[in-house]
N, C-alpha and C positions, 0 to 999 in steps of 0.2 A: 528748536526747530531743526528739522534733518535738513541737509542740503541733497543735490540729485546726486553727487555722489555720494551719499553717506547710503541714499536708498539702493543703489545700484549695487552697493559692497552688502548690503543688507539680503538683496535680494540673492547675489551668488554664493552664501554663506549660506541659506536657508537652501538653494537648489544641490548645494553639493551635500549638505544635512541630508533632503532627501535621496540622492544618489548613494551616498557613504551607507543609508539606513537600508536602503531596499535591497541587498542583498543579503545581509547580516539577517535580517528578518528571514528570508526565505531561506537560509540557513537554519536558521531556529525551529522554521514552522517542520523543515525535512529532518530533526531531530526528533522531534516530539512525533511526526510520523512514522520513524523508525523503531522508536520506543514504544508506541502503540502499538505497532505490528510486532515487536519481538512480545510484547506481554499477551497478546492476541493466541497464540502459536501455545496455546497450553498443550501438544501433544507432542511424542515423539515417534519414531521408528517403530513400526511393530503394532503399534495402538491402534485400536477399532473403534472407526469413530462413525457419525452417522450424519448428512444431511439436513441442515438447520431449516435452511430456508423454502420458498417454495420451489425453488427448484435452482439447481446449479449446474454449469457447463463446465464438465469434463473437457480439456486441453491437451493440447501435444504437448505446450510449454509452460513454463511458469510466467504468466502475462496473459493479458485479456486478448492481446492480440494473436495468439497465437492461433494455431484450425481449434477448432471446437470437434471434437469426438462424438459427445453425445450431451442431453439432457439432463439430468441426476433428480427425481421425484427426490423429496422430503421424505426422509427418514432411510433413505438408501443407504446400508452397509457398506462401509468401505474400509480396507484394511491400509493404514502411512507405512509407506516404505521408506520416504525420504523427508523432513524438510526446508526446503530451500530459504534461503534468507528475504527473498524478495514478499514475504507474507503469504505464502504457495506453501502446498503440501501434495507431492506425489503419494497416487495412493494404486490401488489394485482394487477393482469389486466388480460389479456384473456387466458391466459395458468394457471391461477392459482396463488398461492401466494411463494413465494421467495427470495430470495437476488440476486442483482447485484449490480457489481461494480460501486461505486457512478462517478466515471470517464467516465462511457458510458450512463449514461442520464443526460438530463438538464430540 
């Protein structure tokens, strides 16, 4: 039979458990995000790649939040001038030069 304190020590071993575990975790999960994104990124400098999806927004920055430039239809030519580690690819094509996310071209 437990006593109230044997529950009480039970109980602040299990809440620091979860404390000690939920950062470790979201360490882990922003690894495996990192690594997804760097294996994402099949292109380099100079490569001509072309709009995946049904359509992608050309940026100032590499980030969603950055101004939005313009729209990019599906299958828009675009020439990587740079890519950024953030899973962004600056590029050059008919609306001007920009970042998009390296997930919506190939």
């Amino acid at each position: 039979m437990m006593t109230f304190r044997g529950l009480a020590l039970t109980g602040v071993a299990l809440a620091l458990g979860l404390v000690l575990s939920g950062p470790a975790s979201a360490l882990t999960s922003q690894r495996s995000v990192d690594v997804a994104v760097a294996q994402e990124i099949a292109v380099k400098a100079g490569d001509t790649v072309s709009v995946t999806a049904k359509t992608a927004n050309l940026r100032s920055g590499p980030s969603a939040k950055s101004k939005k430039i313009a729209a990019l239809a599906k299958g828009t030519k675009l020439t990587v001038t740079e890519v950024a580690k953030s899973g962004w690819v600056k590029v050059k094509g008919p609306a001007g030069d920009g970042y998009v996310s390296a997930r919506l071209v190939k």
